[in-house]
C-alpha positions in Angstrom: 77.8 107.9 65.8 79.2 106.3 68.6 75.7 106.8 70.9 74.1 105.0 67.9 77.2 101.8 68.2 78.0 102.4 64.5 81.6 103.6 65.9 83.9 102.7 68.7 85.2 106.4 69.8 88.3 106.0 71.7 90.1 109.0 73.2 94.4 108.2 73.1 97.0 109.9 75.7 100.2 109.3 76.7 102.1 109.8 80.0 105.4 109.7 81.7 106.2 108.8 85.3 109.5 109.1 86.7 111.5 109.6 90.0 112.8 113.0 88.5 109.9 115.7 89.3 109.5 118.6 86.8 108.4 121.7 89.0 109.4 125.1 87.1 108.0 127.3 90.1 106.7 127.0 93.3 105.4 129.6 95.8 107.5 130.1 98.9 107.8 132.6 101.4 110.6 135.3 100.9 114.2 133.8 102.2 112.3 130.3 102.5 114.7 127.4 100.6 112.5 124.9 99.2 113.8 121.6 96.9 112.0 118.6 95.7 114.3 115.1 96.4 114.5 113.1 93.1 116.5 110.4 92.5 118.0 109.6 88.9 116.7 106.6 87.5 114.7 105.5 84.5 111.0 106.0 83.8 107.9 104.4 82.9 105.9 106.2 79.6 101.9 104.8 79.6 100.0 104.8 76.5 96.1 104.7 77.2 92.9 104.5 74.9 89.5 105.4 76.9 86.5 104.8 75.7 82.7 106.7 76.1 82.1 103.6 78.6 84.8 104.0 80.5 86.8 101.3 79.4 90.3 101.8 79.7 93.1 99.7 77.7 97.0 100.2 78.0 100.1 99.4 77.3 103.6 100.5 79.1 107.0 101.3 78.2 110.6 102.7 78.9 111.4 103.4 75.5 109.9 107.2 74.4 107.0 107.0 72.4 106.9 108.1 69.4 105.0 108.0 65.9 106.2 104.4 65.3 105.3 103.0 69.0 102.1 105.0 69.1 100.7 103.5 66.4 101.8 99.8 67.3 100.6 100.3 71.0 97.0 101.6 69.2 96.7 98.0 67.2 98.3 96.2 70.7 95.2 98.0 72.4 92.7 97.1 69.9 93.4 93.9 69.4 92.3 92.4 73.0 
């Protein structure tokens, strides 16, 4: 439908970015110390739509989002 341009199909994700790295493992040689510096601070959350074309639009955030933001970032998107 959306080869034919009856639809726009848009693909949604979300992601966070922060100073704080999440690593549960890592592989290190036995009696080898390793640590990842991070630094305590506040993040940046992304919410994207993509379309087929590769268009991308965006919107970005420190609040979490959630059901209520998701949905008001998908008409923010739309809209331009």
């Amino acid at each position: 439908m959306s080869e034919c341009g009856w639809i726009d199909l848009l693909y949604g994700d979300e992601s966070r970015v922060s100073l704080q790295p999440c690593v549960p493992y890592a592989w290190q040689f036995k009696g080898e110390e390793i640590f990842m510096p991070s630094t305590q601070g506040q993040g940046l959350n992304c919410f994207a739509l993509l379309s087929r074309a590769n268009e991308c639009r965006f919107e970005t955030t420190t609040r979490n989002i959630d059901g209520a933001l998701s949905w008001s970032s998908w008409k923010s998107c739309l809209s331009r």
